[in-house]
TORKOL-4160 file (C-alpha; in steps of 0.2 Angstrom, whole numbers, padded with zeros to 4 digits, m for minus):
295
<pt num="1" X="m0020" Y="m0026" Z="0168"/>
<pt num="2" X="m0033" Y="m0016" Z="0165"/>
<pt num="3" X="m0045" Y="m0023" Z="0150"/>
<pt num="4" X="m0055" Y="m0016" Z="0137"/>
<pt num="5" X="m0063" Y="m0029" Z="0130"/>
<pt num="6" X="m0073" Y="m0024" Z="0112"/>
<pt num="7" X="m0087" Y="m0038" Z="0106"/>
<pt num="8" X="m0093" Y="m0035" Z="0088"/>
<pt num="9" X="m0105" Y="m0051" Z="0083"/>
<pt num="10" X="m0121" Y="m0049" Z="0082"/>
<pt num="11" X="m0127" Y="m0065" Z="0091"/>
<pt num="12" X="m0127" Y="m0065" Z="0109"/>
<pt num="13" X="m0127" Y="m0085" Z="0109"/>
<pt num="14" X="m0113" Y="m0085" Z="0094"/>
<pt num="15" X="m0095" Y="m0094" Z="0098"/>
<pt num="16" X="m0088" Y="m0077" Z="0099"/>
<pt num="17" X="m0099" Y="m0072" Z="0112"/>
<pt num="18" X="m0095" Y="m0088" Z="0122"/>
<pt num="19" X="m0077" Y="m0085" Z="0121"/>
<pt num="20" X="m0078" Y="m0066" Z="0125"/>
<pt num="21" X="m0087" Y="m0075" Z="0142"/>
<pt num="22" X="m0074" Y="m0086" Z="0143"/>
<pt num="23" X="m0061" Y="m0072" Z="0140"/>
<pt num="24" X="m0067" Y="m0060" Z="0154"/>
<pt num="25" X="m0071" Y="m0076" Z="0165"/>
<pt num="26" X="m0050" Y="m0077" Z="0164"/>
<pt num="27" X="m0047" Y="m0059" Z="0170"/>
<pt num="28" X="m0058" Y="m0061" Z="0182"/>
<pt num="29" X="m0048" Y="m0075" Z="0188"/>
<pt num="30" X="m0030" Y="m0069" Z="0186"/>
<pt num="31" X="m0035" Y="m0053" Z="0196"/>
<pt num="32" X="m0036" Y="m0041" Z="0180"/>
<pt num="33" X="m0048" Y="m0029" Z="0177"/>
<pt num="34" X="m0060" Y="m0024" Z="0164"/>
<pt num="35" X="m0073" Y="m0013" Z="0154"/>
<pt num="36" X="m0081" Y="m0021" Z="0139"/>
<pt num="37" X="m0089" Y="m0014" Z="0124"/>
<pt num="38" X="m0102" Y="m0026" Z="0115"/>
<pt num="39" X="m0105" Y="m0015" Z="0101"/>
<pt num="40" X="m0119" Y="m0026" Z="0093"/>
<pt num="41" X="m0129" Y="m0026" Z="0112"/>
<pt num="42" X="m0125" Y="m0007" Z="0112"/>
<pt num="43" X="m0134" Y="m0003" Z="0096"/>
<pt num="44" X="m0118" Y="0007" Z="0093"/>
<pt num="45" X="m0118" Y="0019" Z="0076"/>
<pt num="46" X="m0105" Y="0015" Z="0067"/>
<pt num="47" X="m0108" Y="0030" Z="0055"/>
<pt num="48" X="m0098" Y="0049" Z="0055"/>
<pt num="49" X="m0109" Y="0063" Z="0053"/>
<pt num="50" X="m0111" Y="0080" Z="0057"/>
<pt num="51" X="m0120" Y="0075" Z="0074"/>
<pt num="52" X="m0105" Y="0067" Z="0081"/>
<pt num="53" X="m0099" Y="0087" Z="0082"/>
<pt num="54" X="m0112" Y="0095" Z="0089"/>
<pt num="55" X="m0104" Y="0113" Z="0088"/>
<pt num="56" X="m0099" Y="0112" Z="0071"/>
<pt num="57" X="m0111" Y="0125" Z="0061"/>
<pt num="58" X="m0121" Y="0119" Z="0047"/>
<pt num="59" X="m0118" Y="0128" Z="0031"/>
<pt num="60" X="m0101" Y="0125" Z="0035"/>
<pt num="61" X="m0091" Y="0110" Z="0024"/>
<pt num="62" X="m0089" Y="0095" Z="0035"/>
<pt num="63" X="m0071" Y="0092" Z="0033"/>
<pt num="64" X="m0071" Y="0076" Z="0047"/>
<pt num="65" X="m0052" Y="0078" Z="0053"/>
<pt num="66" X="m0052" Y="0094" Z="0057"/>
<pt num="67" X="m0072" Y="0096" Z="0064"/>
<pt num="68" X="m0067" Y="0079" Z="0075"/>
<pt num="69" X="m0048" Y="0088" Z="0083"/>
<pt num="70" X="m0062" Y="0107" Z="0089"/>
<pt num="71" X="m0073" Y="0094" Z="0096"/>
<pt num="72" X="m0062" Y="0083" Z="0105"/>
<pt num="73" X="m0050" Y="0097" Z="0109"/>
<pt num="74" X="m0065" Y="0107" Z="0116"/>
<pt num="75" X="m0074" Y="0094" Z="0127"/>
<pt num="76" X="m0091" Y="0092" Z="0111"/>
<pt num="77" X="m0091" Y="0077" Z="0104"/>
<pt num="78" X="m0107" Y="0068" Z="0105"/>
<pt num="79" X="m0108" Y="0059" Z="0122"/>
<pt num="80" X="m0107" Y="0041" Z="0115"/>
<pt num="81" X="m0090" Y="0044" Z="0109"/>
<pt num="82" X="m0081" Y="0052" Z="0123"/>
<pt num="83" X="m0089" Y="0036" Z="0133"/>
<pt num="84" X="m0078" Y="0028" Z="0124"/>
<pt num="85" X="m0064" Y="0037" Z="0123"/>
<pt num="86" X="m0067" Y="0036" Z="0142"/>
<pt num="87" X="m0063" Y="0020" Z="0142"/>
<pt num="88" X="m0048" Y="0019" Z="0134"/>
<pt num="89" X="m0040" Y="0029" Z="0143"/>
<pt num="90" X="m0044" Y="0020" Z="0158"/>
<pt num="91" X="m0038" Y="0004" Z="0149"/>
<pt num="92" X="m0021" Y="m0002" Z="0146"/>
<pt num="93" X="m0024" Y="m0016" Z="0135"/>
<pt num="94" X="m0038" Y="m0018" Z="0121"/>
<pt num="95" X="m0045" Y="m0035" Z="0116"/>
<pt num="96" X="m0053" Y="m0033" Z="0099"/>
<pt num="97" X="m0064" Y="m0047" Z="0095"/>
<pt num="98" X="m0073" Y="m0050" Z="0080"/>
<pt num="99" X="m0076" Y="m0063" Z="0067"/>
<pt num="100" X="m0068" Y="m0059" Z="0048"/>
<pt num="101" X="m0081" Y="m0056" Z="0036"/>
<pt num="102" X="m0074" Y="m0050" Z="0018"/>
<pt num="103" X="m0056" Y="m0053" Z="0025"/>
<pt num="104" X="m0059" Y="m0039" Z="0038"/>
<pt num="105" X="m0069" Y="m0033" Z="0054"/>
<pt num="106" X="m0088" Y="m0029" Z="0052"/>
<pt num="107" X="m0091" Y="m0014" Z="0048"/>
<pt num="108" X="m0099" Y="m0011" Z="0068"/>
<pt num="109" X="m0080" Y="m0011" Z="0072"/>
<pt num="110" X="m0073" Y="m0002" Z="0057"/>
<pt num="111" X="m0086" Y="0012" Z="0063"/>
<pt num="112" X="m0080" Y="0013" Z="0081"/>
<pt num="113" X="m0064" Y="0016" Z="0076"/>
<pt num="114" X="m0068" Y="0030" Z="0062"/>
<pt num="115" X="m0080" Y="0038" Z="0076"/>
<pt num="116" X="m0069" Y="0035" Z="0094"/>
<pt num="117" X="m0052" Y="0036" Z="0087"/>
<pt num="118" X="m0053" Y="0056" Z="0082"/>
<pt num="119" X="m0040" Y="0067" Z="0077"/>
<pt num="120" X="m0030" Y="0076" Z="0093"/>
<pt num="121" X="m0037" Y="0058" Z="0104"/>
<pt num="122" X="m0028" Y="0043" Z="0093"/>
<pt num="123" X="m0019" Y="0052" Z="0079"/>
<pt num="124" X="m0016" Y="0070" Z="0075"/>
<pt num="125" X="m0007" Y="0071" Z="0091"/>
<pt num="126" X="0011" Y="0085" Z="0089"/>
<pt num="127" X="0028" Y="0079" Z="0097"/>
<pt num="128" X="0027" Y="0095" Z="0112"/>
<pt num="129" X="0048" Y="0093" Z="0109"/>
<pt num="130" X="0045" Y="0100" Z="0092"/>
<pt num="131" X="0048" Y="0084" Z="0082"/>
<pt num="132" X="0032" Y="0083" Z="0072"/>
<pt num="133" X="0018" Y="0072" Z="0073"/>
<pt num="134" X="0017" Y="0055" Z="0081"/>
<pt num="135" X="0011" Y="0042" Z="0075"/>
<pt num="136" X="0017" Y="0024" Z="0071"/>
<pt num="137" X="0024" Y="0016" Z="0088"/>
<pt num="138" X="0020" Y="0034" Z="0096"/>
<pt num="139" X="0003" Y="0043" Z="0096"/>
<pt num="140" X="m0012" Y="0047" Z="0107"/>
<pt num="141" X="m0013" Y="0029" Z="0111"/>
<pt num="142" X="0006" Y="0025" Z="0117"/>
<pt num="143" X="0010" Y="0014" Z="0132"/>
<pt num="144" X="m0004" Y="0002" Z="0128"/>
<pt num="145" X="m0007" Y="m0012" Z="0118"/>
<pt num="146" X="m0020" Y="m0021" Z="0108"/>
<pt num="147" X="m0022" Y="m0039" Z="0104"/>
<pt num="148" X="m0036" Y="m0044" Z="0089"/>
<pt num="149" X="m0046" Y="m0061" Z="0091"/>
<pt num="150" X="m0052" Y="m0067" Z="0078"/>
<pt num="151" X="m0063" Y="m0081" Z="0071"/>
<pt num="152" X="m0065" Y="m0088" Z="0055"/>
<pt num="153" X="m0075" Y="m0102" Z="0045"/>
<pt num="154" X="m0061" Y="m0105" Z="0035"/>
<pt num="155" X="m0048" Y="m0117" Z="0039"/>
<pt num="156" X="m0029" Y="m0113" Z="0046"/>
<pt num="157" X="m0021" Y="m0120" Z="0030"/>
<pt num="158" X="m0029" Y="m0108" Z="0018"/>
<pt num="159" X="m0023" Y="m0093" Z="0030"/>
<pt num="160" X="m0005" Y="m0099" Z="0027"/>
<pt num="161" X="0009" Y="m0092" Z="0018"/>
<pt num="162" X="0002" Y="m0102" Z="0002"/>
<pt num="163" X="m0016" Y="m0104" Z="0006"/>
<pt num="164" X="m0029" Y="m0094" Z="m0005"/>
<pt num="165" X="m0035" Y="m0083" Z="0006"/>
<pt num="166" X="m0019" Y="m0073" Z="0010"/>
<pt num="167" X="m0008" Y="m0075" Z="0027"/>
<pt num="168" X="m0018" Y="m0072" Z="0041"/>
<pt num="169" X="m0004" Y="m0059" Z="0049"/>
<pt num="170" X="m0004" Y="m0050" Z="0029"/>
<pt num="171" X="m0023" Y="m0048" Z="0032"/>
<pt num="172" X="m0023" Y="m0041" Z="0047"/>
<pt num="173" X="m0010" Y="m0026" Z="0043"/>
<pt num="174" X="m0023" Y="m0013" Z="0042"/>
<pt num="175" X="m0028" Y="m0015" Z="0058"/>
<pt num="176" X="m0010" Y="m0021" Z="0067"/>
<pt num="177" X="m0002" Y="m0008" Z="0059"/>
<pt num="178" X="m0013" Y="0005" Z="0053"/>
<pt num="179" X="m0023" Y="0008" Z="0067"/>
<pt num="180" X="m0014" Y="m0001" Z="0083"/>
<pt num="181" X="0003" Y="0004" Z="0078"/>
<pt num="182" X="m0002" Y="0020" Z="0069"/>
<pt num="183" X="m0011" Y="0027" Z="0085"/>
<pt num="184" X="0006" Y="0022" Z="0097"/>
<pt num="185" X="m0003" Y="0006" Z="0104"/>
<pt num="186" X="0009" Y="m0011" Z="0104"/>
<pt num="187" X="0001" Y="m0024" Z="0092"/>
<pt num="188" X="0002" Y="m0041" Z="0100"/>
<pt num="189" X="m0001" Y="m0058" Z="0089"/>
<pt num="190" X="m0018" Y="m0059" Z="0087"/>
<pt num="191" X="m0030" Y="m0076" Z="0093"/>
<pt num="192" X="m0037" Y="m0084" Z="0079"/>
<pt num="193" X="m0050" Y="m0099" Z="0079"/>
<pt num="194" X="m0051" Y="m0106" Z="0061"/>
<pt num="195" X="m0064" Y="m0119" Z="0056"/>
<pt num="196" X="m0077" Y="m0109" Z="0065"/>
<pt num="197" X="m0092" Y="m0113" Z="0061"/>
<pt num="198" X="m0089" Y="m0132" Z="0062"/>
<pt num="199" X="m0082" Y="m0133" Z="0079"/>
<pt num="200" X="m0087" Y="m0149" Z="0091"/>
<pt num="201" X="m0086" Y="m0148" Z="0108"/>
<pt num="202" X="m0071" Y="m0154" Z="0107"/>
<pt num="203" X="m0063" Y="m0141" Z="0098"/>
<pt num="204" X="m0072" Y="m0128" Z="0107"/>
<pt num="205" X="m0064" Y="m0135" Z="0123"/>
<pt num="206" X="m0048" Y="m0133" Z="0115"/>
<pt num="207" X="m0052" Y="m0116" Z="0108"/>
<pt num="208" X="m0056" Y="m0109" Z="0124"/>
<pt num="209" X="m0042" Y="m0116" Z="0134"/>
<pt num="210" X="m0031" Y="m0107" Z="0120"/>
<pt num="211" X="m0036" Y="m0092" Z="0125"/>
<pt num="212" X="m0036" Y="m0092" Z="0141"/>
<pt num="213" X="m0016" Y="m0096" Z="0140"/>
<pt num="214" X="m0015" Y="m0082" Z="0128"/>
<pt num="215" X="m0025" Y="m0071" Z="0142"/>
<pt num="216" X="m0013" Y="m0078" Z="0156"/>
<pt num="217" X="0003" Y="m0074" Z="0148"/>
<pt num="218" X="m0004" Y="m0057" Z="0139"/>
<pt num="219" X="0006" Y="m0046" Z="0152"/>
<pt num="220" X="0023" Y="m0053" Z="0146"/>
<pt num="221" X="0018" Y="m0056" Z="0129"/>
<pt num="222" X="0031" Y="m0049" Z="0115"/>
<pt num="223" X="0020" Y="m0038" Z="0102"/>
<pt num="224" X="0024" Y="m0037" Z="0084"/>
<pt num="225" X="0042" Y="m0029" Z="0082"/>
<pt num="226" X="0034" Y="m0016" Z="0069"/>
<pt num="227" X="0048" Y="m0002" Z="0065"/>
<pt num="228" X="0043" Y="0014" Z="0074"/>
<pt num="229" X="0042" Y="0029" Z="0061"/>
<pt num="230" X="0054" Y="0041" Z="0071"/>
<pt num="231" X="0067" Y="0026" Z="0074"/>
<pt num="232" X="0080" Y="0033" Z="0057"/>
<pt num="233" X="0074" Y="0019" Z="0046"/>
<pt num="234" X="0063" Y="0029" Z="0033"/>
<pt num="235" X="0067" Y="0043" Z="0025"/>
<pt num="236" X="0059" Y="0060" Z="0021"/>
<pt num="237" X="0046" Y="0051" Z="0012"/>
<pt num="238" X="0041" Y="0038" Z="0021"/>
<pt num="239" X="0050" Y="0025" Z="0013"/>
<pt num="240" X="0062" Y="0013" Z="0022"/>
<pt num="241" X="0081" Y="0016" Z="0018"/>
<pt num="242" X="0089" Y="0004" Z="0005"/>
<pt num="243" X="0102" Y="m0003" Z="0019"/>
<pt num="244" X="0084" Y="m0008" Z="0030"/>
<pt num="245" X="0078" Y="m0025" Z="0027"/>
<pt num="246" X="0084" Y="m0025" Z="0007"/>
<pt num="247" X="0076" Y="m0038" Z="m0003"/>
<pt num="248" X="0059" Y="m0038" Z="0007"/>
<pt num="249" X="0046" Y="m0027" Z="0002"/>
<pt num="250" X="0026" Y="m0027" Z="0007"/>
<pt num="251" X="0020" Y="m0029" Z="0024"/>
<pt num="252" X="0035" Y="m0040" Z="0030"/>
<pt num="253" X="0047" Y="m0027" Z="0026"/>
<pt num="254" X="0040" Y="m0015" Z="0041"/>
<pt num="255" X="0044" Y="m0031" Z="0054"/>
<pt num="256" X="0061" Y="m0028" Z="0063"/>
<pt num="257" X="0060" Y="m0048" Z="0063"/>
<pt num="258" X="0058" Y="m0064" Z="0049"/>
<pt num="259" X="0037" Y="m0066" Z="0049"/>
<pt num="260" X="0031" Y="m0080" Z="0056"/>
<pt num="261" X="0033" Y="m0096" Z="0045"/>
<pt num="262" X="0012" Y="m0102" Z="0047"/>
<pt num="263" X="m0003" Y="m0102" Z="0054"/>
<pt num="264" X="0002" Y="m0112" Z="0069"/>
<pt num="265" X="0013" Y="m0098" Z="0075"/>
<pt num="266" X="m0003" Y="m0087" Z="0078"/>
<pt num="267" X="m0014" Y="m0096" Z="0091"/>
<pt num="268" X="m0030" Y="m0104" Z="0090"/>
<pt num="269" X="m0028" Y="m0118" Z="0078"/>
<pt num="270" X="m0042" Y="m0130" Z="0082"/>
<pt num="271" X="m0051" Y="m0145" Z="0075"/>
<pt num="272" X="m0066" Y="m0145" Z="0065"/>
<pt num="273" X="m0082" Y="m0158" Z="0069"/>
<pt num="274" X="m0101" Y="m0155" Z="0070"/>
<pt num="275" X="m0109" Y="m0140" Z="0076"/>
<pt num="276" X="m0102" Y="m0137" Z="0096"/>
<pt num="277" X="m0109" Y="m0126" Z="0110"/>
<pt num="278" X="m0103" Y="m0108" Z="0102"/>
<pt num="279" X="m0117" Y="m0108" Z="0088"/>
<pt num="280" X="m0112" Y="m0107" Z="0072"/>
<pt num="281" X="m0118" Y="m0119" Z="0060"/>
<pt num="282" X="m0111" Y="m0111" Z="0041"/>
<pt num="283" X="m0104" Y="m0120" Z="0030"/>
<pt num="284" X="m0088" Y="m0113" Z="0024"/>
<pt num="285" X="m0082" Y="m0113" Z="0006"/>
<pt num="286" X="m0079" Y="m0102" Z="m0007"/>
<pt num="287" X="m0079" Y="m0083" Z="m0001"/>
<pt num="288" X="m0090" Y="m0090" Z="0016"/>
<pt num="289" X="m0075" Y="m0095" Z="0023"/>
<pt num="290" X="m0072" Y="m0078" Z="0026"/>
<pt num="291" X="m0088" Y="m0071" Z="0025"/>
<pt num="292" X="m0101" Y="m0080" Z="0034"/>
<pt num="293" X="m0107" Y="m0080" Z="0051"/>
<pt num="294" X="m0088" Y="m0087" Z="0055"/>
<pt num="295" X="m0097" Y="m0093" Z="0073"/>
């Protein structure tokens, strides 16, 4: 395989830094190789603006689709971006790695994605056949796939099918679906470390040997059976046909398969103790569990 492996914490001795070591340690070992990009270190902008086109004139409206397709399409994008784009095309796997703040990515990541994943690159792209545009399960992106690791203070229960945060799987939609999937890349189940900030050595051992299984069996790994949007299941407006999946509706309902029953099913599960060796010393309650330094 051939890695691209995106760090967005801002602490270089955090437990989500020493997993990312731990992670391309793994690659390194099973042969694979890999390009990483540690957008904290990199002092990455996470904000679109008109510099990120530089050929676009300036009493013009900035209408950001269309400015980011004549830039890509003409070779202009500012030069942080097509060194990223870069490497994504080299790569045939992305590991997104992040700890959930506010039940999603820091915004460092969501940037990256609104400034590398441009119109006529990721999305935008026409079916050359004539059939339209491609997008979910087809797209700029196609023949890879992505895998999201996540950490959290917040304890596995409470990511369940009952537990008050929401399902972990329901939370991480937007970026499975909407951006994975939407761009053509297969979303696989994503690594999740719960409890977080309140790992002991212990369950740090045990959160780093989970991931290097899920890093060892990645190349045969089965992703998300998300429905492909050209596969006859939805109709001129988007909407899945009545005879597809009748009775389920939300996020489910664009799963060729039953979701998984629980938190268990997704990896990562690990047990909570004093303070280990990733950093990380929070204590989680209350919106922290999902918003603090999550390790």
């Amino acid at each position: 395989m051939r890695v691209l492996w995106i760090h967005a914490h801002p602490e270089p001795r955090s437990l989500s830094a020493a997993l990312r070591d731990e992670g391309l340690r793994a690659l390194r070992e099973l042969g694979h190789e890999h390009r990483q990009s540690d957008l904290y270190a990199m002092g990455w902008n996470p904000v679109v603006d008109r510099r990120d086109f530089p050929d676009h004139e300036p009493d013009r409206r900035l209408v950001v689709s269309a400015a980011s397709r004549a830039a890509h399409l003409s070779g202009r994008l500012s030069d942080d971006i097509r060194a990223e784009q870069e490497k994504i095309r080299w790569a045939d796997t992305l590991i997104v790695q992040f700890p959930l703040w506010w039940f999603g990515p820091p915004a460092i990541l969501k940037g990256w994605f609104d400034r590398v994943l441009v119109k006529g690159f990721a999305y935008g792209v026409k079916d050359p056949a004539g059939g339209g545009t491609l997008r979910y399960g087809d797209g700029g992106l196609a023949g890879r796939r992505a895998m999201a690791v996540v950490t959290t203070g917040g304890g596995a229960p409470a990511f369940g099918p009952r537990g008050i945060n929401g399902d972990l799987e329901s939370l991480l939609f937007p970026l499975h679906h909407g951006t994975f999937w939407y761009t053509g890349m297969e979303a696989l189940p994503p690594y999740a470390v719960y409890d977080a900030d309140r790992l002991d050595g212990t369950g740090y051992a045990a959160a780093a040997a989970g991931l290097r299984e899920r890093l060892r069996t990645l190349p045969d790994a089965a992703p998300i059976p998300f429905r492909r949007e050209a596969g006859g299941e939805y109709d001129a407006d988007h909407v899945l046909r009545p005879d597809v999946a009748p009775g389920r509706t939300g996020a489910a309902a664009h799963r060729a398969d039953p979701a998984p029953a629980g938190p268990a099913a997704r990896g990562g599960l690990v047990p909570c103790g004093a303070p280990g060796p990733g950093g990380g010393t929070e204590p989680a309650g209350g919106a922290g569990a999902v918003s603090g330094s999550a390790a």
